[in-house]
N, C-alpha and C positions, 0 to 999 in steps of 0.2 A: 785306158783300161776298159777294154768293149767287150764285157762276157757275155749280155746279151742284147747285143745292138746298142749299147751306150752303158753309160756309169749312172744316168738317173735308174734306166731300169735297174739296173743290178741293185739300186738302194732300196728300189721298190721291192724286187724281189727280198731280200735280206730284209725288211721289216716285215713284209706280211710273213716268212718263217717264225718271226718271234710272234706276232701276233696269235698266229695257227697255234703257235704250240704252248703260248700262255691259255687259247681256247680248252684244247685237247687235253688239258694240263698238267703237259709232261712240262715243263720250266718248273716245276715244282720239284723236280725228280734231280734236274742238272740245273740248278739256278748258276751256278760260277761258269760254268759251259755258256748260258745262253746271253751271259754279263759281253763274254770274251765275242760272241758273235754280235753284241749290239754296237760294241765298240769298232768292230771291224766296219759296220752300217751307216756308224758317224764317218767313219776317215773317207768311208766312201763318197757321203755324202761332199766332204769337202772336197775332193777331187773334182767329183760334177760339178761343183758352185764356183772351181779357182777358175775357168775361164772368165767369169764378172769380174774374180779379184784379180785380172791379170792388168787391167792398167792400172794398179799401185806399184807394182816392180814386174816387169813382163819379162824380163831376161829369168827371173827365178821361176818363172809360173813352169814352163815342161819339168823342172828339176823337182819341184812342188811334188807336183801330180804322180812323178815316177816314185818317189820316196814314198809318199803318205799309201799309192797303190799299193806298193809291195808289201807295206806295213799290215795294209788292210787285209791282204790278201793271207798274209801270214795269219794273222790274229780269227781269219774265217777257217782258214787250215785248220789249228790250232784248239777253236773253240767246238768247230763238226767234229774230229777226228775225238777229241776229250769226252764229248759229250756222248755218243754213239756209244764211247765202251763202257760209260757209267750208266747209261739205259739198258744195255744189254748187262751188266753187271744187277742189277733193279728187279731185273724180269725171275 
């Protein structure tokens, strides 16, 4: 999962968005929104870290990574797209 140049970055990025927007403090506005993108930040983060945990079962580890991505990917879909129309719903 390399959305921009690797899965650390991407974690990187997806926390500093929550952090931005607890500053700016719109998380106040969409708190269940910004729940669903923090979760999507964890699953990311473990994708980036199963290559460590790949010599405890290495045959599961790509099956790992493609599951929990998707998952994460969904739950950033899911939590952007929710949150967007409850800030414009706000305004």
């Amino acid at each position: 999962m390399a959305l921009f140049g690797g899965a650390w970055d991407a974690v990187v990025v997806i926390f500093l968005v929550l952090v931005f927007a607890e500053y700016m403090k719109v998380r106040a506005k969409a708190s269940k929104q910004f729940n669903w993108i923090a979760a999507s930040g964890l699953l990311v983060l473990l994708v980036a870290a199963s290559p460590w945990l790949g010599g405890v079962v290495p045959t599961a580890q790509s099956g790992a990574e493609m599951l929990f991505g998707i998952i994460a990917w969904i739950l950033l879909l899911i939590g952007t797209l929710w949150g967007a129309v409850e800030l414009l719903k706000s305004k």
